[in-house]
Every structure is written in structure tokens, then in C-alpha cells.
PDB file as gemmi writes it, atoms N, CA and C in Angstrom:
CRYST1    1.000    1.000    1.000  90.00  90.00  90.00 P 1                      
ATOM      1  N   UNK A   1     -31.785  31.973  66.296  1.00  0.00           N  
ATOM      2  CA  UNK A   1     -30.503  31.693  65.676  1.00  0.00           C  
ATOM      3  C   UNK A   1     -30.144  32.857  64.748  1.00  0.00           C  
ATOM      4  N   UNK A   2     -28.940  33.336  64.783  1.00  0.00           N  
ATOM      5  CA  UNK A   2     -28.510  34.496  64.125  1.00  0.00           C  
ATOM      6  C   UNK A   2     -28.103  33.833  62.296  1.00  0.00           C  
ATOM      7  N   UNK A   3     -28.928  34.558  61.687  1.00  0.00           N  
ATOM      8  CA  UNK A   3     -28.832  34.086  60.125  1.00  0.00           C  
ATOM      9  C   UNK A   3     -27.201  34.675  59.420  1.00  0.00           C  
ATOM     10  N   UNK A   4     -26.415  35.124  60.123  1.00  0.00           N  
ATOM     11  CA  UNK A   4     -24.762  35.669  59.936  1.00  0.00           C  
ATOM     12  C   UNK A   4     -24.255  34.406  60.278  1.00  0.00           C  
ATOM     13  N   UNK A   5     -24.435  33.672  61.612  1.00  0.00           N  
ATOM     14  CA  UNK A   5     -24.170  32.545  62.260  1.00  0.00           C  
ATOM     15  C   UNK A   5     -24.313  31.009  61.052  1.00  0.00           C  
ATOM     16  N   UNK A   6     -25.702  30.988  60.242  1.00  0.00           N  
ATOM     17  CA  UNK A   6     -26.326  30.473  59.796  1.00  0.00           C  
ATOM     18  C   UNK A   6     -24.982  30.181  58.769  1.00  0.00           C  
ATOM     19  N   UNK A   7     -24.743  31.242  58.185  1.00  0.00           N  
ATOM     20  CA  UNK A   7     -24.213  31.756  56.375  1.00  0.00           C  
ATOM     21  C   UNK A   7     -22.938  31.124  56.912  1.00  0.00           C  
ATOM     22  N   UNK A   8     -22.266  31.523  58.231  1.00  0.00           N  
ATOM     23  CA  UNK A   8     -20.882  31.315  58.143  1.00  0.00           C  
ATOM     24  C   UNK A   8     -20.571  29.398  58.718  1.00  0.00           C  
ATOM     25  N   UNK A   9     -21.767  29.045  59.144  1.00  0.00           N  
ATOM     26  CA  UNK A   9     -21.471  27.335  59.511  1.00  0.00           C  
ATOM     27  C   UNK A   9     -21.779  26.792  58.196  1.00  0.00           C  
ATOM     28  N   UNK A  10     -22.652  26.928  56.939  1.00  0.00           N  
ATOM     29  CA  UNK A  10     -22.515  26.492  55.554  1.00  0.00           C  
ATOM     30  C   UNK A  10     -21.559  26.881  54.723  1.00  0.00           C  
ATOM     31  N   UNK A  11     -21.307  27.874  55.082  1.00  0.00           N  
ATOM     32  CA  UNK A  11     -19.455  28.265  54.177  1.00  0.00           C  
ATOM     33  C   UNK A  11     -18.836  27.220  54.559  1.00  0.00           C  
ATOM     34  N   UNK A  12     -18.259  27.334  55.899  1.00  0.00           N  
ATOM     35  CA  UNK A  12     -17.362  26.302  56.966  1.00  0.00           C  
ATOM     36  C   UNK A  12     -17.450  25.115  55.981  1.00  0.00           C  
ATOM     37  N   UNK A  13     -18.519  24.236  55.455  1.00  0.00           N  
ATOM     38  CA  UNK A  13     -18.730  23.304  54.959  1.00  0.00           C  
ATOM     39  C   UNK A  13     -18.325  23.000  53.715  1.00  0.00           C  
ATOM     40  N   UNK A  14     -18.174  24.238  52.944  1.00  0.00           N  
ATOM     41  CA  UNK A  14     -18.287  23.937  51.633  1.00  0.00           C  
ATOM     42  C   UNK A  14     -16.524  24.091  50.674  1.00  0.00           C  
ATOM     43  N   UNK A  15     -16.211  23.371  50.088  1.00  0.00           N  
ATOM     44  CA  UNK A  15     -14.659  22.812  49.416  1.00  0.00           C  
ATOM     45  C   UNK A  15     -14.498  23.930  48.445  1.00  0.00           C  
ATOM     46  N   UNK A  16     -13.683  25.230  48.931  1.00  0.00           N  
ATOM     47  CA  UNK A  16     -13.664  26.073  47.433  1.00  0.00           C  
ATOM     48  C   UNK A  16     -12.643  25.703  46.973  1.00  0.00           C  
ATOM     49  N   UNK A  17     -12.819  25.782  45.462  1.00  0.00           N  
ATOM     50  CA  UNK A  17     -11.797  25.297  44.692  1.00  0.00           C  
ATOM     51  C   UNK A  17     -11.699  26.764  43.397  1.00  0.00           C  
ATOM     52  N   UNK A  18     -10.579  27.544  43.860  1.00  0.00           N  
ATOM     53  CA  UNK A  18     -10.932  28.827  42.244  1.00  0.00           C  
ATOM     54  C   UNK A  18     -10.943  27.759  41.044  1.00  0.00           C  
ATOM     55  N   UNK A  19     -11.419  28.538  40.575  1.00  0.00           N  
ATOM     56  CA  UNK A  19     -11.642  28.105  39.293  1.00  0.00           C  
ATOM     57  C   UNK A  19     -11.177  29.386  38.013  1.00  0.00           C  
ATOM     58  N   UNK A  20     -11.139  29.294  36.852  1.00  0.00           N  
ATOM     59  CA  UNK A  20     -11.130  29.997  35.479  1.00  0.00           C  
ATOM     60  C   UNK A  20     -11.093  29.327  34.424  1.00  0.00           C  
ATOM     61  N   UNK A  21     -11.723  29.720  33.179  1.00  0.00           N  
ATOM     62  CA  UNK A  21     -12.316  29.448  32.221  1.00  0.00           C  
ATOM     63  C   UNK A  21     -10.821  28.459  31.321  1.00  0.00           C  
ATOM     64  N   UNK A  22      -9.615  29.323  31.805  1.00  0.00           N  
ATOM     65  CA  UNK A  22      -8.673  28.639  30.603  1.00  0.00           C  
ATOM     66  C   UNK A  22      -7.952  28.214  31.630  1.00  0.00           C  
ATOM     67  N   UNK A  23      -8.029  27.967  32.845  1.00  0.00           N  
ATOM     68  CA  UNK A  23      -7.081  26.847  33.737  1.00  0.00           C  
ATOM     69  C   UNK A  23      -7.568  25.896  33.724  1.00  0.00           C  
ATOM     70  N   UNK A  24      -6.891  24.292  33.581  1.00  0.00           N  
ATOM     71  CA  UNK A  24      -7.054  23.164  33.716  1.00  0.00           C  
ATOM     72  C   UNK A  24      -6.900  22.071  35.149  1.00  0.00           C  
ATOM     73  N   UNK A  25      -7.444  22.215  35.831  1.00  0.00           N  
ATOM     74  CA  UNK A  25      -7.201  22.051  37.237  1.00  0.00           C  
ATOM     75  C   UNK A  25      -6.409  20.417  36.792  1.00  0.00           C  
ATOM     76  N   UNK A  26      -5.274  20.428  37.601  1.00  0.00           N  
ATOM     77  CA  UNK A  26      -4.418  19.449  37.682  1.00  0.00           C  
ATOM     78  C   UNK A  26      -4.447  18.545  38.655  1.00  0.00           C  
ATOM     79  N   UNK A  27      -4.190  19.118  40.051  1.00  0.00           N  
ATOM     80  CA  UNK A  27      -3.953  19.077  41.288  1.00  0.00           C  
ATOM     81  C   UNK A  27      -5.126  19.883  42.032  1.00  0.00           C  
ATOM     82  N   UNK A  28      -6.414  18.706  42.468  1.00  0.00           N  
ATOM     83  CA  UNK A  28      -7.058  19.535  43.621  1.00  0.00           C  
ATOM     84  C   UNK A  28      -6.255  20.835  44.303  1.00  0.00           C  
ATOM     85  N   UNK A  29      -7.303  21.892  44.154  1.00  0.00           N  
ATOM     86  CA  UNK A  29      -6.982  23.072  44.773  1.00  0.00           C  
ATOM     87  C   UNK A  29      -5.719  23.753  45.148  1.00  0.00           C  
ATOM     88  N   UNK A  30      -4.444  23.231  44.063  1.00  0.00           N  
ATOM     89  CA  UNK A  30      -3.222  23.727  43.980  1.00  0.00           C  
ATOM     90  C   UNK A  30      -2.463  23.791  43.127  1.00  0.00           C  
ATOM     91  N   UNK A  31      -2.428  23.017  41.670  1.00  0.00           N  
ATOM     92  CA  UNK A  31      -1.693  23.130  40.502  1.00  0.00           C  
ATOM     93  C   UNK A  31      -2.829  23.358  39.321  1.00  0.00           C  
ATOM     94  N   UNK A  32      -2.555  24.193  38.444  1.00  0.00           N  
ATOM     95  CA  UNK A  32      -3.492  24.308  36.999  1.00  0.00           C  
ATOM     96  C   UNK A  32      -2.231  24.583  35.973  1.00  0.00           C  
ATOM     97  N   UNK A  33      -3.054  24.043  34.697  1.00  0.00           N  
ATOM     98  CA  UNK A  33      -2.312  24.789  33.899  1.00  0.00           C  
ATOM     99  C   UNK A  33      -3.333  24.961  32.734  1.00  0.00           C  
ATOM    100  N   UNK A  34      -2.189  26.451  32.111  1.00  0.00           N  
ATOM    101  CA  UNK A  34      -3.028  26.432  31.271  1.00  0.00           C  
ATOM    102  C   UNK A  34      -2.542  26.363  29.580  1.00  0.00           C  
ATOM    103  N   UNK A  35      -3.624  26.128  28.646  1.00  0.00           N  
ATOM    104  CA  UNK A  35      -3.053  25.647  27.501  1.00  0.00           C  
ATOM    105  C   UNK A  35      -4.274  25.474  26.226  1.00  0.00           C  
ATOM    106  N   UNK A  36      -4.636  26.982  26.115  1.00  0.00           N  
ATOM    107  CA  UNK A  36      -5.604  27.780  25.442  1.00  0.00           C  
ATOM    108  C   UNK A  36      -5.607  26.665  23.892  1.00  0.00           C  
ATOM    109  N   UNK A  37      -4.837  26.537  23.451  1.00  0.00           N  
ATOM    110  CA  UNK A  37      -4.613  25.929  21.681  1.00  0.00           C  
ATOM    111  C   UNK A  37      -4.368  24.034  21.550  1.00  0.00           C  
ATOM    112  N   UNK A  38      -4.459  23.821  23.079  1.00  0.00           N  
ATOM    113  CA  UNK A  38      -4.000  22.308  23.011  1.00  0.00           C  
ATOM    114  C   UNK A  38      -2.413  22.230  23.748  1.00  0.00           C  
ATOM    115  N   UNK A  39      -1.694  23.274  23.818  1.00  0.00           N  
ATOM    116  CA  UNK A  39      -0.465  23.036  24.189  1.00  0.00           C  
ATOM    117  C   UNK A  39       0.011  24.413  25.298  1.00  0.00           C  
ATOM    118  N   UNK A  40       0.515  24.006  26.490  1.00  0.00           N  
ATOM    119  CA  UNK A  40       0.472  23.995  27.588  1.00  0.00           C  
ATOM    120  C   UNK A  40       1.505  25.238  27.800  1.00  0.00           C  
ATOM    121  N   UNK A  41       1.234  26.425  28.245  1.00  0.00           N  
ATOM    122  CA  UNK A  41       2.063  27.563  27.843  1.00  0.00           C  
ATOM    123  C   UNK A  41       2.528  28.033  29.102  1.00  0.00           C  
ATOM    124  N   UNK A  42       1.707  27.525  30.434  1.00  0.00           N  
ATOM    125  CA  UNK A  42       2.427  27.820  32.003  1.00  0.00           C  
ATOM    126  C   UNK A  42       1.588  27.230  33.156  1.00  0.00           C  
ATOM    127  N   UNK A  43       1.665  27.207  34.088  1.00  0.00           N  
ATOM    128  CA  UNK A  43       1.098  26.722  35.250  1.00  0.00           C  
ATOM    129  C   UNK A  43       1.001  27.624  36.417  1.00  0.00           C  
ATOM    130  N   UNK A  44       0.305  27.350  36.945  1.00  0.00           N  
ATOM    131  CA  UNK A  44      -0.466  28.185  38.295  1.00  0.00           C  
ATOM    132  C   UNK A  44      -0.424  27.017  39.447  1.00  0.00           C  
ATOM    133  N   UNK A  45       0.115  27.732  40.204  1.00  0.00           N  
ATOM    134  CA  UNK A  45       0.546  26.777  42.085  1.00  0.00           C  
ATOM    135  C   UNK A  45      -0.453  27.988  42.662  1.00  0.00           C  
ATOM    136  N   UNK A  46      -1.157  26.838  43.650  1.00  0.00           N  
ATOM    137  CA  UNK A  46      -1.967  28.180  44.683  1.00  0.00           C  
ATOM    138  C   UNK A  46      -1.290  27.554  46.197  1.00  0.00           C  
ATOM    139  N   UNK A  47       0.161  28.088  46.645  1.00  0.00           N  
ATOM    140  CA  UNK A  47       0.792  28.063  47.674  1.00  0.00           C  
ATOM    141  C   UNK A  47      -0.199  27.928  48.767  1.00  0.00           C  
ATOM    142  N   UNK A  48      -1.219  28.839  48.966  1.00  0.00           N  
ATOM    143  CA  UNK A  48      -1.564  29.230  50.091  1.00  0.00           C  
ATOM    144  C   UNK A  48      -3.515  29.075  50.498  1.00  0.00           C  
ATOM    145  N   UNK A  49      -3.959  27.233  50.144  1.00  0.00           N  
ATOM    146  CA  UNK A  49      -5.246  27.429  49.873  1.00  0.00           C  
ATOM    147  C   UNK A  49      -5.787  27.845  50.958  1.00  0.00           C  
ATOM    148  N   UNK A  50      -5.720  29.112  51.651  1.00  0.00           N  
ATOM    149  CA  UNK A  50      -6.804  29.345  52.755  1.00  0.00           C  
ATOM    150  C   UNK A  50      -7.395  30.792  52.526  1.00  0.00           C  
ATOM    151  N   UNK A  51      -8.292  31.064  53.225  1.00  0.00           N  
ATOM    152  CA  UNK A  51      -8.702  32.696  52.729  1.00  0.00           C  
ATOM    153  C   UNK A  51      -8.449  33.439  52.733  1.00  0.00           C  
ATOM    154  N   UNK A  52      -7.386  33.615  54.100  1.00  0.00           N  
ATOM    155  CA  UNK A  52      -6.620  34.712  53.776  1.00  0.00           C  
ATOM    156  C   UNK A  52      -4.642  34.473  53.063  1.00  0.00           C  
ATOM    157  N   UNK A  53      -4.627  35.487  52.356  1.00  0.00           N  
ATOM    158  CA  UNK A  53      -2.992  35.508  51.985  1.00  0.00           C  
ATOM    159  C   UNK A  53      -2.812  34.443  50.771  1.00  0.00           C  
ATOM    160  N   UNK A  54      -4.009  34.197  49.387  1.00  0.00           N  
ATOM    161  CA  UNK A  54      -3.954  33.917  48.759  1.00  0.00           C  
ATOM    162  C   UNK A  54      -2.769  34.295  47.851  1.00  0.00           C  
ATOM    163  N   UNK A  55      -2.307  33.110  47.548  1.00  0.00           N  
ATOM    164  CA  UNK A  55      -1.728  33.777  46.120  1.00  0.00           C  
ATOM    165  C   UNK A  55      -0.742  32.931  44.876  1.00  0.00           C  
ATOM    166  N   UNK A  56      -1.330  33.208  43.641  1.00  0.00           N  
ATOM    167  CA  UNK A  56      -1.272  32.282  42.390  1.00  0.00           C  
ATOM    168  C   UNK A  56      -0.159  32.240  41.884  1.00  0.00           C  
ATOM    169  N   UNK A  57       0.819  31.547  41.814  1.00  0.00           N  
ATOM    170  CA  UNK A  57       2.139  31.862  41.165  1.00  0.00           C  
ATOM    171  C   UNK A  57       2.183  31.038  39.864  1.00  0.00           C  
ATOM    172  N   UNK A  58       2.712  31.863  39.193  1.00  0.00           N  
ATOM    173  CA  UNK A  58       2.721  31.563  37.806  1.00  0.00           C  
ATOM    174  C   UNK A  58       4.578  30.903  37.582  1.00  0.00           C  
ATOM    175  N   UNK A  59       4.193  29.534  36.849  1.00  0.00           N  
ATOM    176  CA  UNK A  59       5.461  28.988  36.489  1.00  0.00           C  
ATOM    177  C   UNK A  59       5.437  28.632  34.874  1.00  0.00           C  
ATOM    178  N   UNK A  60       6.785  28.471  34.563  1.00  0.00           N  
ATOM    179  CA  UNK A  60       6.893  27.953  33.140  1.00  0.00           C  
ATOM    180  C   UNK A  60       6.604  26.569  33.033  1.00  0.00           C  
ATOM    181  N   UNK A  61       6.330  26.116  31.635  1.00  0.00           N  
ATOM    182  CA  UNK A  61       6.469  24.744  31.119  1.00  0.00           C  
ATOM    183  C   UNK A  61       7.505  24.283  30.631  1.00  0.00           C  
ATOM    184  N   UNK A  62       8.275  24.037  31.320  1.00  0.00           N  
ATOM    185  CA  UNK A  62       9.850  23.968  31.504  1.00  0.00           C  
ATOM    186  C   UNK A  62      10.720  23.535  32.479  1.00  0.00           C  
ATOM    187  N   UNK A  63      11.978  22.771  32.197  1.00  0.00           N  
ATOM    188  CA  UNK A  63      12.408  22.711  33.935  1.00  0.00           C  
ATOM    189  C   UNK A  63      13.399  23.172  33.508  1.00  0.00           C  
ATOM    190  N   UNK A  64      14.131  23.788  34.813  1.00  0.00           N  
ATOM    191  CA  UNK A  64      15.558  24.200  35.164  1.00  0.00           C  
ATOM    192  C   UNK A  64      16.398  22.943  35.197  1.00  0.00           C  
ATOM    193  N   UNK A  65      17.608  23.263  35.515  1.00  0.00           N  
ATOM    194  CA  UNK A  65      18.785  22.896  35.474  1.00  0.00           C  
ATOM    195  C   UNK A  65      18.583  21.542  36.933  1.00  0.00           C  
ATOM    196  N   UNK A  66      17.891  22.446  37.665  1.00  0.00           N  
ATOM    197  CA  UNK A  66      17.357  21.684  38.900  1.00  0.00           C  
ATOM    198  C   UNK A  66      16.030  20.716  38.796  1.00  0.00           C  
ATOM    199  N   UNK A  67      15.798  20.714  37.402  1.00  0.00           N  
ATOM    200  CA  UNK A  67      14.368  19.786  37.391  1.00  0.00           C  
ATOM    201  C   UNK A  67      13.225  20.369  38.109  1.00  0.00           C  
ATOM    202  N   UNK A  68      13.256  21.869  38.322  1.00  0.00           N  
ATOM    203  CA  UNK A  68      12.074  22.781  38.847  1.00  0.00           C  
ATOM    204  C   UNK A  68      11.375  23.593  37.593  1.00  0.00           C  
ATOM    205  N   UNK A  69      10.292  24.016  37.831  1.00  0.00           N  
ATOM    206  CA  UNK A  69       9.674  24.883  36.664  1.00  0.00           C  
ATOM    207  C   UNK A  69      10.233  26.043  37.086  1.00  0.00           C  
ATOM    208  N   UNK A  70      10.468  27.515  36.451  1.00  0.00           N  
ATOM    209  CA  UNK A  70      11.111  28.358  36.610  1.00  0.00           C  
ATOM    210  C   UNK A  70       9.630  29.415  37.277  1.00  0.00           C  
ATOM    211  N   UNK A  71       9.671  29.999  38.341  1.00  0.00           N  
ATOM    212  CA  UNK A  71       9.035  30.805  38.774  1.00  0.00           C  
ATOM    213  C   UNK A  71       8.988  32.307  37.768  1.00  0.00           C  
ATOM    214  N   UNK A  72       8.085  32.485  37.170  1.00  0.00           N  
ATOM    215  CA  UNK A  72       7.392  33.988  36.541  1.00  0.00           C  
ATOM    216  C   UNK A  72       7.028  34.794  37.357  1.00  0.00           C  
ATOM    217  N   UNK A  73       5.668  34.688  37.855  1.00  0.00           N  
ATOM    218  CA  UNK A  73       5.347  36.053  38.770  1.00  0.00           C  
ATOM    219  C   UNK A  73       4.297  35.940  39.602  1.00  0.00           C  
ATOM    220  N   UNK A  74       3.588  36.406  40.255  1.00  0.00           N  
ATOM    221  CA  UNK A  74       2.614  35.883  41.412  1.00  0.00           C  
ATOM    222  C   UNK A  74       1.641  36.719  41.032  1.00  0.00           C  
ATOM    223  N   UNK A  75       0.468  36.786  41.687  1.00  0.00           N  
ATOM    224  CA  UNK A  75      -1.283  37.626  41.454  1.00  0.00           C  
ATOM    225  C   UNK A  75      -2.032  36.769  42.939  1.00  0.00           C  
ATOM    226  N   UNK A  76      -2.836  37.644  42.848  1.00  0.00           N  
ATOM    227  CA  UNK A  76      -3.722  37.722  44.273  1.00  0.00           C  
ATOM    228  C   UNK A  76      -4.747  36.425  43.329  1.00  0.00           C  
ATOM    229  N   UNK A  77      -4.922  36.458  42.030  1.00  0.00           N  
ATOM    230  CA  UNK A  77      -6.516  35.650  41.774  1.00  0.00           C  
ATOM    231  C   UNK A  77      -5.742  34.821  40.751  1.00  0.00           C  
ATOM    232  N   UNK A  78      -6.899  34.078  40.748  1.00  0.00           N  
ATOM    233  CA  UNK A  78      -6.361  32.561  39.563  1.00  0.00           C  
ATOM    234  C   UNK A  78      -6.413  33.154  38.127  1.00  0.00           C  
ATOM    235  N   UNK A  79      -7.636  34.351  37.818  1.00  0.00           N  
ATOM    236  CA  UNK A  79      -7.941  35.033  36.985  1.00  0.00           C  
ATOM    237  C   UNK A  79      -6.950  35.616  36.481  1.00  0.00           C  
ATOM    238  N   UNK A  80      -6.344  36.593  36.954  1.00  0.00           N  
ATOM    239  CA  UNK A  80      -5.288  37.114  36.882  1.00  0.00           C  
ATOM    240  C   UNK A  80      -3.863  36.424  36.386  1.00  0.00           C  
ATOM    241  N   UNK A  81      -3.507  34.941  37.037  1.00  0.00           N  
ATOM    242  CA  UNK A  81      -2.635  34.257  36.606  1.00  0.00           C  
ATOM    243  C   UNK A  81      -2.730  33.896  35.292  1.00  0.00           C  
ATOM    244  N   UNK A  82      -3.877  33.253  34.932  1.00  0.00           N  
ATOM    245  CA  UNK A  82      -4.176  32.662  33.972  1.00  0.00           C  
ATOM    246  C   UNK A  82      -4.366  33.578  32.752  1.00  0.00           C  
ATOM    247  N   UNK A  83      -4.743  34.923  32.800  1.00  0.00           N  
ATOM    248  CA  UNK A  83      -4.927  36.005  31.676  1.00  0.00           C  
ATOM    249  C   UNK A  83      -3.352  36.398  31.282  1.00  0.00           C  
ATOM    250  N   UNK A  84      -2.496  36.393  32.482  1.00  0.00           N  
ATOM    251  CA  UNK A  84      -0.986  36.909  32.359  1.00  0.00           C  
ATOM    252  C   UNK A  84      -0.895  36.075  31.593  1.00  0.00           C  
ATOM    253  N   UNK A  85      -0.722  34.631  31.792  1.00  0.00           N  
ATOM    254  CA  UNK A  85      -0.069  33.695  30.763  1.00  0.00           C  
ATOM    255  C   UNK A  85      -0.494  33.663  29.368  1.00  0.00           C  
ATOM    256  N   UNK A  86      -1.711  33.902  28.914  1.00  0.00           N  
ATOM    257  CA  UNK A  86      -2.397  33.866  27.826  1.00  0.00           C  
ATOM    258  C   UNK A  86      -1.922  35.149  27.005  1.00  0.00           C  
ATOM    259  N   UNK A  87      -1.829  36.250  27.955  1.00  0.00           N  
ATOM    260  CA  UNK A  87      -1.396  37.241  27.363  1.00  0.00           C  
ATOM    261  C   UNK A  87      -0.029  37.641  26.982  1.00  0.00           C  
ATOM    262  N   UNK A  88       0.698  36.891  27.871  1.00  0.00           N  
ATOM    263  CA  UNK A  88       2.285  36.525  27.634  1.00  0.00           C  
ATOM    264  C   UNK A  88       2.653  35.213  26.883  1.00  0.00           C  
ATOM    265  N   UNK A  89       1.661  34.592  25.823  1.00  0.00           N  
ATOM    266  CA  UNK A  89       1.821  33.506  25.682  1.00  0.00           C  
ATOM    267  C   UNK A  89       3.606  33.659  24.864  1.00  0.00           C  
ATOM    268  N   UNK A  90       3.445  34.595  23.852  1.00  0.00           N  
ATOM    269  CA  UNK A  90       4.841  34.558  23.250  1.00  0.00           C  
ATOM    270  C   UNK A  90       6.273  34.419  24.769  1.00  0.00           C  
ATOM    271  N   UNK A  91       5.780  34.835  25.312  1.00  0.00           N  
ATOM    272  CA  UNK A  91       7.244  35.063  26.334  1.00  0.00           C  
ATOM    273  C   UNK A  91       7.335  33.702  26.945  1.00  0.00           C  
ATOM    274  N   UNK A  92       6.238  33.468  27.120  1.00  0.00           N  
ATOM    275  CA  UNK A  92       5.845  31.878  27.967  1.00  0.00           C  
ATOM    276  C   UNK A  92       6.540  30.765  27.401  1.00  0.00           C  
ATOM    277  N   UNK A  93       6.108  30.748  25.857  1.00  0.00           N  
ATOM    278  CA  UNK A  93       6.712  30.019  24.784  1.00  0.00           C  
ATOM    279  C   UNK A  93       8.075  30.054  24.990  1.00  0.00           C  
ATOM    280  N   UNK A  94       8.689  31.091  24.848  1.00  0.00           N  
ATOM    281  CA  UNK A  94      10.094  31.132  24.841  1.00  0.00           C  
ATOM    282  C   UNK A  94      10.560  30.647  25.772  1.00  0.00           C  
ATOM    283  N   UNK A  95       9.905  31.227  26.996  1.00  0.00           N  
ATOM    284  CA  UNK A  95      10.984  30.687  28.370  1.00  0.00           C  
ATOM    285  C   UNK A  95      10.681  28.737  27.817  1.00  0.00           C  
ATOM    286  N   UNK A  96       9.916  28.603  27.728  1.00  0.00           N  
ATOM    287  CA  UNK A  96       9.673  27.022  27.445  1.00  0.00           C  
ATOM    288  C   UNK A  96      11.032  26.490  26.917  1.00  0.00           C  
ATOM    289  N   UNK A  97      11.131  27.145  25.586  1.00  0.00           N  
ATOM    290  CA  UNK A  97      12.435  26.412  24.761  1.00  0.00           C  
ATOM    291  C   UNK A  97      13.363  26.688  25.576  1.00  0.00           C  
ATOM    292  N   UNK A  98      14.052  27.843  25.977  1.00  0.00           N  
ATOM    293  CA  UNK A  98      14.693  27.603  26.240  1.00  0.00           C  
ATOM    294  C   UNK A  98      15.391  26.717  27.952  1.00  0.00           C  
ATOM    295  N   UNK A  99      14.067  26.171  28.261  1.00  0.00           N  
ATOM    296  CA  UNK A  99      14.553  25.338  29.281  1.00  0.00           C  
ATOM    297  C   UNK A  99      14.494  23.668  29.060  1.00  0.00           C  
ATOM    298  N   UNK A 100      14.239  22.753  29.929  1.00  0.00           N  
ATOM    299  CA  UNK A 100      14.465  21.654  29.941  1.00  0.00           C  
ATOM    300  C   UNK A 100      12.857  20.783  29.410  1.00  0.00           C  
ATOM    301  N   UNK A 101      13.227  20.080  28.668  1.00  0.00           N  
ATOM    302  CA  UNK A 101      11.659  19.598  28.643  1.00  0.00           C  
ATOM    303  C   UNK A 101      10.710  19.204  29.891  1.00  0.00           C  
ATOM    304  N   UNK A 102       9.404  19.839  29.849  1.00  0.00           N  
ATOM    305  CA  UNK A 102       8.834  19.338  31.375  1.00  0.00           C  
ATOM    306  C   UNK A 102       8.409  18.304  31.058  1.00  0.00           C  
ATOM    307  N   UNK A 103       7.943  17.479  32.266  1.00  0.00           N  
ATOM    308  CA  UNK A 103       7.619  16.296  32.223  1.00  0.00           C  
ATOM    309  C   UNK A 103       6.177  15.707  32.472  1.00  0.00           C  
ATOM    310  N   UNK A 104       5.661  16.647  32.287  1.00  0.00           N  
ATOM    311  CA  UNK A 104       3.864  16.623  32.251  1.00  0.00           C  
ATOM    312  C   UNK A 104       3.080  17.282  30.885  1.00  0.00           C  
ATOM    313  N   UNK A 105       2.866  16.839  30.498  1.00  0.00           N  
ATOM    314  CA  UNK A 105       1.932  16.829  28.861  1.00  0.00           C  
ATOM    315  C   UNK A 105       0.383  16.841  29.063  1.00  0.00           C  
ATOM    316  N   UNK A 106      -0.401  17.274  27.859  1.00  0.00           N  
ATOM    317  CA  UNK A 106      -1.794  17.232  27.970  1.00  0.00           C  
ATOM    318  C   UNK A 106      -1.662  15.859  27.011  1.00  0.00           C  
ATOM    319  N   UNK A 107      -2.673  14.776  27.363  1.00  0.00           N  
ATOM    320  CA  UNK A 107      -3.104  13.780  26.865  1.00  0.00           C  
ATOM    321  C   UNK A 107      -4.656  13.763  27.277  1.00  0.00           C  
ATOM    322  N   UNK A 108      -5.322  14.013  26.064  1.00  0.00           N  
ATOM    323  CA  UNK A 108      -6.974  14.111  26.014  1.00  0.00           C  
ATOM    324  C   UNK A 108      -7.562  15.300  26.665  1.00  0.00           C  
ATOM    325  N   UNK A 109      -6.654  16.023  26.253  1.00  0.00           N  
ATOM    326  CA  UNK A 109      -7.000  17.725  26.834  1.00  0.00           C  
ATOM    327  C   UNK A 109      -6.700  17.810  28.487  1.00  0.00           C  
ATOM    328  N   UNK A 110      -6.328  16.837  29.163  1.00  0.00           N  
ATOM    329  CA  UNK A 110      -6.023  16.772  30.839  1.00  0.00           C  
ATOM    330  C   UNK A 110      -4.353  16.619  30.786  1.00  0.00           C  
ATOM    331  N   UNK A 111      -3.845  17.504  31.654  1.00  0.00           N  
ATOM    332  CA  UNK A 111      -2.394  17.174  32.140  1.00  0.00           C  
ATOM    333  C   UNK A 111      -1.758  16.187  32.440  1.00  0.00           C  
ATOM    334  N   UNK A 112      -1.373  15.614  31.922  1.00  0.00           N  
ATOM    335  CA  UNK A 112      -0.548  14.095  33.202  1.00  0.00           C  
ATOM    336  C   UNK A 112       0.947  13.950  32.553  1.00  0.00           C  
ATOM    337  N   UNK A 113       1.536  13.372  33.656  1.00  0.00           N  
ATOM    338  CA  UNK A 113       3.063  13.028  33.440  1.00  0.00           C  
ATOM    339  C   UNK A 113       3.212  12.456  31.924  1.00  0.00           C  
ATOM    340  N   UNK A 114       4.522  12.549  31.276  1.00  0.00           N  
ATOM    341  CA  UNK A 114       4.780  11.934  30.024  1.00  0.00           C  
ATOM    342  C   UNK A 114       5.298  10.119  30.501  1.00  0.00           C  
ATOM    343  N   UNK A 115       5.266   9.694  29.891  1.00  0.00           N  
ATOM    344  CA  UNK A 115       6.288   8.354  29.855  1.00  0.00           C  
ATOM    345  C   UNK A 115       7.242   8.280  28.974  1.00  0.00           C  
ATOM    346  N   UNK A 116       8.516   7.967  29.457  1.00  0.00           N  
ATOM    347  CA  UNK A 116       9.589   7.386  28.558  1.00  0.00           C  
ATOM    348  C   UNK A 116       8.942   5.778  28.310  1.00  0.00           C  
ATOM    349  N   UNK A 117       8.574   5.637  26.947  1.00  0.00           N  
ATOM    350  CA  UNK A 117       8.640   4.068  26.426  1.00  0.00           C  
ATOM    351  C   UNK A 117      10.041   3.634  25.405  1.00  0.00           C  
TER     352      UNK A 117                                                      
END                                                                             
């Protein structure tokens, strides 16, 4: 049995999920956000979970006019998304105010929808 053969039928098997230190996985293997201080400064969509043609798009915490988060900018790695935002936190912030309140909050350090009571 060819041990190349071996490596690539236990890959086959196994659920990757990226990961990074300051993303909060939301959504199995497609929404994070992140929110370094307790409060939630942008989000990461991974459009494309397969191996090839990855790629992390970075959105605001905010909605448009359309009740969408406003698209920022894309990166090949989750790493990458998640450092942009941290490092853009001032710009992040801003786009925030000035859009619509989003409708997903951290409650107990995890993301979830808000409720109107």
C-alpha cells in the first residue's frame, strides 16, 4: 500500500475547520467574528469551504440600507482577515456607526442574534 495513498484517504476523512486566535467561530466552517475587547468590530464569511479557491471576506458589524453587512475586503487566510480587522479596528468602528444596527450581539462572549423584548 502506497503511504501517499495512506495520508490522502485520512485527510479525505478529516472536517477542517480554519481557525484563529481572535475569530469566534459562529457558523460551522463559514461565519466568524471577531471582537478582541468584548465588542464585535467585523466578521469573516468563508464563501468557498473547499481547498482550492479559498477565500475570507471581511464584513462590517452593521447593516445596510438592505439589511446586509457591508462588504470590506477579501484575503486568501482567516489569519489575515482577522489581523485586518483588529488592525483596522478604528475604521471598522466607524463603518459600524455609521450603518444600521446589526442584529447579532456577543452574549457570554459567543455571537447570537439580539431579541427585541
Amino acid at each position: 500500500m502506497n503511504k501517499v495513498g495512506d495520508f490522502t484517504a485520512l485527510m479525505a476523512g478529516i472536517d477542517f475547520v480554519p481557525t484563529d486566535p481572535y475569530a469566534i467561530l459562529h457558523i460551522h466552517k463559514q461565519i466568524w467574528c471577531v471582537a478582541p475587547h468584548g465588542k464585535i468590530l467585523g466578521w469573516i464569511r468563508w464563501d468557498e469551504p473547499k481547498s482550492h479557491g479559498r477565500m475570507f471576506h471581511v464584513y462590517s458589524h452593521g447593516l445596510d440600507e438592505g439589511g446586509k453587512r457591508a462588504w470590506v475586503k477579501s484575503f486568501e487566510t482567516i489569519g489575515s482577515a482577522a489581523t485586518f480587522i483588529r488592525q483596522h479596528a478604528a475604521e471598522m468602528s466607524a463603518l459600524t456607526a455609521r450603518l444600521l444596527p446589526d442584529t447579532d450581539d456577543l452574549v457570554d462572549g459567543k455571537p447570537q442574534r439580539m431579541v427585541d423584548e
